[in-house]
C-alpha positions as CSV (number, residue, x, y, z in Angstrom):
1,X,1.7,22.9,-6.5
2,X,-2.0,21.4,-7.4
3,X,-1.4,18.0,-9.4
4,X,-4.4,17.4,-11.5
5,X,-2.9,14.4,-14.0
6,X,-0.4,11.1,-14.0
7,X,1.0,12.0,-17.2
8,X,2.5,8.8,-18.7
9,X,6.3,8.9,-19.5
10,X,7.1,5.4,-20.9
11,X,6.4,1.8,-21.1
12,X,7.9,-1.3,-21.6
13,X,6.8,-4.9,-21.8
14,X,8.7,-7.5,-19.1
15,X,7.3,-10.6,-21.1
16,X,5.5,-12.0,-17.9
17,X,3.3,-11.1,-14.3
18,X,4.9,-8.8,-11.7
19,X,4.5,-9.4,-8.4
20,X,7.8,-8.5,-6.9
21,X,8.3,-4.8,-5.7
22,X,9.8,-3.0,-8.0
23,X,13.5,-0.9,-6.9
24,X,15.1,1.8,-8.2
25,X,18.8,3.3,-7.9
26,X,21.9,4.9,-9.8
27,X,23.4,1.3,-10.3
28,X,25.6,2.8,-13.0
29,X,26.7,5.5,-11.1
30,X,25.7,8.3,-14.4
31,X,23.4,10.7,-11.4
32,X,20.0,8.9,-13.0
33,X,18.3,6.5,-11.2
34,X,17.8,2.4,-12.8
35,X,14.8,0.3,-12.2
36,X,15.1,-3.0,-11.1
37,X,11.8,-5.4,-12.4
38,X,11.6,-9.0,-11.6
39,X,9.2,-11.1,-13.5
40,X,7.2,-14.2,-12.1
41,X,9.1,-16.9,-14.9
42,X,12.3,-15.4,-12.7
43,X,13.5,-13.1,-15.3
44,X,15.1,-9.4,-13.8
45,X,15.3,-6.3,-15.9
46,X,17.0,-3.2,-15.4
47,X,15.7,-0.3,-17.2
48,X,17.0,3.4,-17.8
49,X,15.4,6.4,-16.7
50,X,14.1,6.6,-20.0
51,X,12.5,3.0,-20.0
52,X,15.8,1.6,-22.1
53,X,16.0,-2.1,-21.3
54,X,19.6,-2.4,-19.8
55,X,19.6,-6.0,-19.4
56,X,17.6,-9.2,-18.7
57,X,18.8,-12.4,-17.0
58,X,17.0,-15.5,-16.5
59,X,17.8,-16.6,-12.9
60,X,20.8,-19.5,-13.2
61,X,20.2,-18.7,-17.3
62,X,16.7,-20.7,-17.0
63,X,13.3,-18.8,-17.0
64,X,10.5,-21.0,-15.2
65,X,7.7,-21.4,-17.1
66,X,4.2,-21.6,-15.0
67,X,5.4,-20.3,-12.1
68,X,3.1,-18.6,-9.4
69,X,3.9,-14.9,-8.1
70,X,7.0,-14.5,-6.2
71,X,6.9,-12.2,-3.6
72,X,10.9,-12.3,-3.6
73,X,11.7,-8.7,-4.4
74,X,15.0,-7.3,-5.5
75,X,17.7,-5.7,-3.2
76,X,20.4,-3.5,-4.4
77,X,23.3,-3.1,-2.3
78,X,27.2,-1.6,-2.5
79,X,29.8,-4.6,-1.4
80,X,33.7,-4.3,-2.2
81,X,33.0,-6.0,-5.5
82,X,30.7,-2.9,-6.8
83,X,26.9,-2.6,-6.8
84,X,25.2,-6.0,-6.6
85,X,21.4,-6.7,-7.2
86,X,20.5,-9.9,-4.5
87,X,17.1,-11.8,-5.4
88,X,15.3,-14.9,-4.4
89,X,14.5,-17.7,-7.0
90,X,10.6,-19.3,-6.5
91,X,12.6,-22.4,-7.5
92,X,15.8,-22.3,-5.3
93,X,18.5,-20.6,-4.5
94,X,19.6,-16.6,-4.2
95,X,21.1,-15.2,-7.0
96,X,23.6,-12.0,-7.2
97,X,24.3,-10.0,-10.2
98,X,26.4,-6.9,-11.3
99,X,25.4,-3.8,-12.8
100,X,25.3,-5.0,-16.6
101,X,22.9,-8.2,-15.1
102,X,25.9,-10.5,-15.5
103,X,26.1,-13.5,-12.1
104,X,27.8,-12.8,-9.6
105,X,27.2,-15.6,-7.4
106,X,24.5,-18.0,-7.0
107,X,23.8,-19.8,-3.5
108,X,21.3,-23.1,-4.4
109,X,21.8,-25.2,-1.4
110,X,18.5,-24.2,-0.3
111,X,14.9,-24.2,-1.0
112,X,12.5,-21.9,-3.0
113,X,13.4,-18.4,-1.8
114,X,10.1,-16.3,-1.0
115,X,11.2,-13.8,1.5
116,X,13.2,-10.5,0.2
117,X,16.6,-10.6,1.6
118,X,18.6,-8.4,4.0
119,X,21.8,-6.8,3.9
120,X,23.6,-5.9,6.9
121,X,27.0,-6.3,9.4
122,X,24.9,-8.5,11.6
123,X,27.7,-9.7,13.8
124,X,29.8,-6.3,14.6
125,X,32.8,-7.4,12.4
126,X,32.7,-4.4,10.0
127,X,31.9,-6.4,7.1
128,X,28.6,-7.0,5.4
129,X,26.5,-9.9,5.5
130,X,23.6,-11.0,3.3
131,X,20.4,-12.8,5.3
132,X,17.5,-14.5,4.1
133,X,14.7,-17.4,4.1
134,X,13.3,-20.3,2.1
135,X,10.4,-21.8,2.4
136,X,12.4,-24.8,3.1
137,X,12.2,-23.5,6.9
138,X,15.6,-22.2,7.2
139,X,17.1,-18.7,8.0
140,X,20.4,-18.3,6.2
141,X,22.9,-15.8,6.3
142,X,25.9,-15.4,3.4
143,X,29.0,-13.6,3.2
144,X,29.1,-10.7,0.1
145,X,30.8,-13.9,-1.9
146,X,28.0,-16.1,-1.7
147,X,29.7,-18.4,1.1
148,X,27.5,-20.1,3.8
149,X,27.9,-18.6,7.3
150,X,25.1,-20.1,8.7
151,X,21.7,-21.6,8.7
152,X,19.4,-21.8,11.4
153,X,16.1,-24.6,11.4
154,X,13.1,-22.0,11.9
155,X,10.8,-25.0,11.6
156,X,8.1,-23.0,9.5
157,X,8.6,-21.7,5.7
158,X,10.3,-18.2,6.0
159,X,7.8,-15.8,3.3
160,X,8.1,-12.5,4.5
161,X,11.1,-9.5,4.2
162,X,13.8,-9.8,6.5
163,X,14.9,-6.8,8.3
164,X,17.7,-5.8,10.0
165,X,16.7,-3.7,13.7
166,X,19.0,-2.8,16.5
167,X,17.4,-4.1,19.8
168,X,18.7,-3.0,22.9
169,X,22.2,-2.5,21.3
170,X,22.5,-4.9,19.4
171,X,21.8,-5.8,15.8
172,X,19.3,-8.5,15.1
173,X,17.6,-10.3,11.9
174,X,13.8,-9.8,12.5
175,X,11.5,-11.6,10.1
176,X,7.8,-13.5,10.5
177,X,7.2,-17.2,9.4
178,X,4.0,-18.6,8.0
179,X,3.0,-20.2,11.6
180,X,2.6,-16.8,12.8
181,X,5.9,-16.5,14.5
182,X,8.1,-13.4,14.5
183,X,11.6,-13.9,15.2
184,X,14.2,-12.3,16.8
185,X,17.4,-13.7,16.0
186,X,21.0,-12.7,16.6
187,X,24.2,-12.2,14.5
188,X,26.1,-15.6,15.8
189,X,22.2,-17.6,14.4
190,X,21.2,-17.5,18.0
191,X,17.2,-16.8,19.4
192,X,16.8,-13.7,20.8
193,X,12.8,-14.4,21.5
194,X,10.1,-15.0,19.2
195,X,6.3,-13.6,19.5
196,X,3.2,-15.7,18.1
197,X,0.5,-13.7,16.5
198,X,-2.8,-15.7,14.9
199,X,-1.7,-15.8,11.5
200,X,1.1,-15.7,9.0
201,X,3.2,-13.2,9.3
202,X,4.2,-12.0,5.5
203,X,5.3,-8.4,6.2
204,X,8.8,-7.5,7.4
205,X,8.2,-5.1,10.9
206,X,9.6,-1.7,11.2
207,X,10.9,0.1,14.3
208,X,8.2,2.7,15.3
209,X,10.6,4.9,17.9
210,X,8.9,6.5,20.8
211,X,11.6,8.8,22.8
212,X,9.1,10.8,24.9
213,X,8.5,7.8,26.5
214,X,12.0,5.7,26.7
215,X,10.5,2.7,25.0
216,X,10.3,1.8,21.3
217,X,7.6,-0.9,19.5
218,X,8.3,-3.4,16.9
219,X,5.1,-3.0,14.4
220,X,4.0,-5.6,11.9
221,X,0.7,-7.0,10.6
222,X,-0.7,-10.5,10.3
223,X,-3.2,-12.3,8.2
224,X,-5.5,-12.5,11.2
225,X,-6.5,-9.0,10.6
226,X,-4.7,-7.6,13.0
227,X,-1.5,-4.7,13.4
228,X,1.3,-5.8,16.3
229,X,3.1,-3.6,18.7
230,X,5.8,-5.2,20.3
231,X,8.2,-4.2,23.2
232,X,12.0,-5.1,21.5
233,X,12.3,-7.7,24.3
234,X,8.9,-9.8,22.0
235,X,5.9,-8.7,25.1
236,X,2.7,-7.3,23.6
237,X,2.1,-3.6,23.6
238,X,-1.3,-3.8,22.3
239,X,-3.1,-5.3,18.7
240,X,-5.5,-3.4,17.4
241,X,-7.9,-4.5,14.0
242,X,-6.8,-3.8,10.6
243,X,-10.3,-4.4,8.7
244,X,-8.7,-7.4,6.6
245,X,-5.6,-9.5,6.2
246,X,-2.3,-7.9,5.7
247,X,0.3,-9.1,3.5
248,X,2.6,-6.0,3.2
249,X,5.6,-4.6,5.3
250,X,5.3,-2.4,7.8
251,X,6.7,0.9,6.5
252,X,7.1,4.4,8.7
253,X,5.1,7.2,8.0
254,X,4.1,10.6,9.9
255,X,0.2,11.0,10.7
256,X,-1.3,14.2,10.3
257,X,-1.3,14.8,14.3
258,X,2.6,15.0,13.5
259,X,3.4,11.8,15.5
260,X,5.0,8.8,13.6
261,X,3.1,6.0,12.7
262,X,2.7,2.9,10.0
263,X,1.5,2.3,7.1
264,X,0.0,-1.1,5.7
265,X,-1.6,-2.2,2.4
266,X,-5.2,-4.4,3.8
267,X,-7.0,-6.8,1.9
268,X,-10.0,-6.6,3.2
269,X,-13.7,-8.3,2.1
270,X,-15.4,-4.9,2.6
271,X,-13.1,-2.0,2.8
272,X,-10.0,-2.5,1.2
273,X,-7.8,-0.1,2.4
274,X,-4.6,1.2,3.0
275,X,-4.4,1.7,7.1
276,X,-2.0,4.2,9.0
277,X,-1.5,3.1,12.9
278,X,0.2,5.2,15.4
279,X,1.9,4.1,18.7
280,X,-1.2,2.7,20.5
281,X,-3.1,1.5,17.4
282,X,-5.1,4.1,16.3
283,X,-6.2,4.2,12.4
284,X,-6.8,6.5,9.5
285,X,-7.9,4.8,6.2
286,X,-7.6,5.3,2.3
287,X,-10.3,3.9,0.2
288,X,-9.5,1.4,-2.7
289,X,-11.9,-0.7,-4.5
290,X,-9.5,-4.0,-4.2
291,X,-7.5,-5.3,-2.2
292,X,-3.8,-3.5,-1.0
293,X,-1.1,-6.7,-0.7
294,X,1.9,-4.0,-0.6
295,X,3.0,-0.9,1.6
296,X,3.0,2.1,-0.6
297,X,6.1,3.9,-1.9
298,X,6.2,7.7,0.1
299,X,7.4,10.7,-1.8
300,X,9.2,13.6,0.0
301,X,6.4,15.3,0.2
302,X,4.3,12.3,2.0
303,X,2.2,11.2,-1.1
304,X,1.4,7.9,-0.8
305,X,1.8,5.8,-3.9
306,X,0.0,2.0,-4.4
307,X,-1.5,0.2,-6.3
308,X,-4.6,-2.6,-6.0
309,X,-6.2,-5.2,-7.8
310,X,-9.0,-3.1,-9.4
311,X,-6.3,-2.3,-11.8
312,X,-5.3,1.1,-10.6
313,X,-2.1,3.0,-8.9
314,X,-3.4,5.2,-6.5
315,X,-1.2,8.8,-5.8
316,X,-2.3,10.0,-2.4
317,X,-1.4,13.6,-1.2
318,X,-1.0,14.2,2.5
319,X,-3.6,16.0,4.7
320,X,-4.0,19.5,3.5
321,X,-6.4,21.8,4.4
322,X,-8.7,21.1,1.7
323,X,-8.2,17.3,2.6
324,X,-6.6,14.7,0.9
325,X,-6.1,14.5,-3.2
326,X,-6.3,11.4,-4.8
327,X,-5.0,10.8,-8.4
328,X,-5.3,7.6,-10.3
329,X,-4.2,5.8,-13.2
330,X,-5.6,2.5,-15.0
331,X,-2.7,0.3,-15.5
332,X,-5.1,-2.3,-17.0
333,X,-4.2,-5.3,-14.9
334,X,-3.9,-5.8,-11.1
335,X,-1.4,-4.1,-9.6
336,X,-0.1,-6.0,-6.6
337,X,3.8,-4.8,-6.3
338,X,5.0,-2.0,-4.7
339,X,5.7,1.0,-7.0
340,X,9.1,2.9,-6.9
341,X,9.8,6.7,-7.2
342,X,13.0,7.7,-8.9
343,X,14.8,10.5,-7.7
344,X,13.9,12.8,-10.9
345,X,10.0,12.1,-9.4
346,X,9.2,9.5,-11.9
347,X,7.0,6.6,-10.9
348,X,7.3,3.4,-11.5
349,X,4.4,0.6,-11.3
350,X,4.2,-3.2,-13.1
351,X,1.4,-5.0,-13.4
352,X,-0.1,-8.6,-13.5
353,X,0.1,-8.9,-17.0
354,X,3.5,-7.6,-17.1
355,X,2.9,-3.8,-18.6
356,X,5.4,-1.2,-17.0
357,X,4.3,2.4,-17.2
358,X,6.5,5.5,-16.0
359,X,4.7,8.3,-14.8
360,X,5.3,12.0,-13.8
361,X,4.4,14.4,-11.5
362,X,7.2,17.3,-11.6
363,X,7.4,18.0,-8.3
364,X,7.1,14.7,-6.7
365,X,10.4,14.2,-5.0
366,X,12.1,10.8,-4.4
367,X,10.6,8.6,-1.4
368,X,12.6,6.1,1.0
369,X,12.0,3.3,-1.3
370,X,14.8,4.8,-3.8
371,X,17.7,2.5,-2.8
372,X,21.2,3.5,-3.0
């Protein structure tokens, strides 16, 4: 099918910025997918698939006023107690809630909480554990109750996703710090190896696999300007120039040569661009007018959804024939979180100023970023 328009669906205010990705997911369990906002004065809302406020909580029942973005964004995951929504406080603390947006648990014996958590059985035990950072320089890791397991002293404050990778066999928490370390670190708390890049790492890496050659890379991006590939044991594949700083996650996508690559957001002083790297570093480039501070939500089909600070969410088809077919849609304000896609095909995006628009394509299918 030819799309032509972003047909607007619904809006709704949040009452304050975005900057947190936004999630999507059938928390109720009724076959329609739930969006999950969080608002910089630590407010969450969960919305219908019709834009029907659900709920809103103010983190510990308090919103902060004058609060700067928090890049903390929202995690929904299944534990023995039912669905739970996990998200970092720019105050302190990691906060748990059910369903309805009614506490769970609340874990405050830490500092502001920047990164986006984890969720994961990072020790082999069969049960599920709950990672995450603070800018207070610590790694911690909780049972699904809330209960300390450990922390580990990182030295550096902790701002980017945490993600969970198996390395050679075994599963470990992988996350950067803000001195340009990226970590390796097992189950038990202990250092598997750590890699320094130039600059702050901000982005969680992804695992690019490469089975035609027996060896995998670790890819991430830096604020030096410049995309990683690791080997899983932290030794430099190669680096290759992004055009601009990178603040987003590193999120897998297939190139048009059919290989698998990454996919960045870049903010750039010239061409501010969303980049696709392959295996040794190679680029192809989408053209925004701003800057790109998230990785873009991918539909089935490969469209590539972002927005940017000139206002606008960008719908990117894949490489056709014809090229590449760009829609847009003025959302009014920067757009700096990462959209979702519902599994009906609606699209999600929140702006700076706190505006949330739904819109439609029929035939755009749900993308990885639908959690579940």
């Amino acid at each position: 099918m030819e799309y032509t328009t972003l047909d607007r669906h619904w809006e709704h205010e949040a009452g304050g910025p975005v900057s947190a990705d936004i999630v999507c997911g059938d928390i109720d369990r009724d076959g329609k997918d739930e969006f999950i906002v969080v608002t910089d004065d630590s407010r969450i809302i969960g919305l219908s698939h019709e834009g029907r406020e659900l709920f809103k909580s103010a983190f510990g029942g308090i919103p902060l006023l004058g609060r700067k973005m928090s890049r903390a964004s929202p995690i929904i995951a299944e534990f023995p107690s039912g669905t739970t929504i996990i998200i970092g406080s720019p105050d302190h603390g990691l906060f748990a809630y059910d369903n309805s947006g009614k506490l769970r648990f609340s874990f405050t014996e830490c500092g502001p909480v920047g990164s986006t958590p984890a969720v994961g059985d990072i020790n082999g035990d069969g049960a599920l554990e709950i990672v995450f950072g603070s800018s207070d320089g610590y790694l911690y890791a909780l049972d699904t109750s809330g209960k300390l397991l450990f922390k580990k002293d990182i030295g550096y404050p902790i701002e980017s996703r945490l993600t969970i990778l198996p390395l050679r066999g075994t599963e470990h928490i992988l996350f950067g710090s803000t001195d340009g370390r990226l970590h390796a670190i097992e189950g038990d708390g202990r250092t598997s190896w750590t890699f320094s890049a130039e600059g702050a790492i901000m982005g969680a890496p992804a695992l690019l696999r490469r089975p035609d050659e027996g060896k995998d890379s670790i890819i991430f991006g830096s604020t030096d300007s410049f995309i990683y590939g690791i080997g899983t044991n932290g030794v430099l594949h190669w680096k290759h120039p992004a055009g601009g700083a990178i603040l987003s996650d590193a999120v897998p996508y297939p190139l048009k040569s059919g290989a698998e690559g990454m996919v960045f957001g870049v903010c750039s002083r010239e061409d501010n661009i969303l980049a696709l790297c392959g295996k040794d570093g190679q680029k192809e480039v989408f053209q925004a007018n701003h800057w790109v501070a998230h990785a873009p939500a991918i539909g089935q089909d490969r469209s590539l959804v972002f927005g940017s600070y000139d206002h606008h969410l960008y719908v990117v088809s894949p490489e056709k024939r014809g090229g590449r077919k760009t829609l847009t849609y003025d959302t009014g304000a920067a757009v700096i979180s990462r959209p979702a896609i519902s599994r009906e095909g609606m699209i999600v995006a929140a702006n700076r100023e706190g505006r949330i628009v739904c819109l439609r394509r029929e035939s755009l299918p749900a993308g990885p970023n639908r959690q579940h």
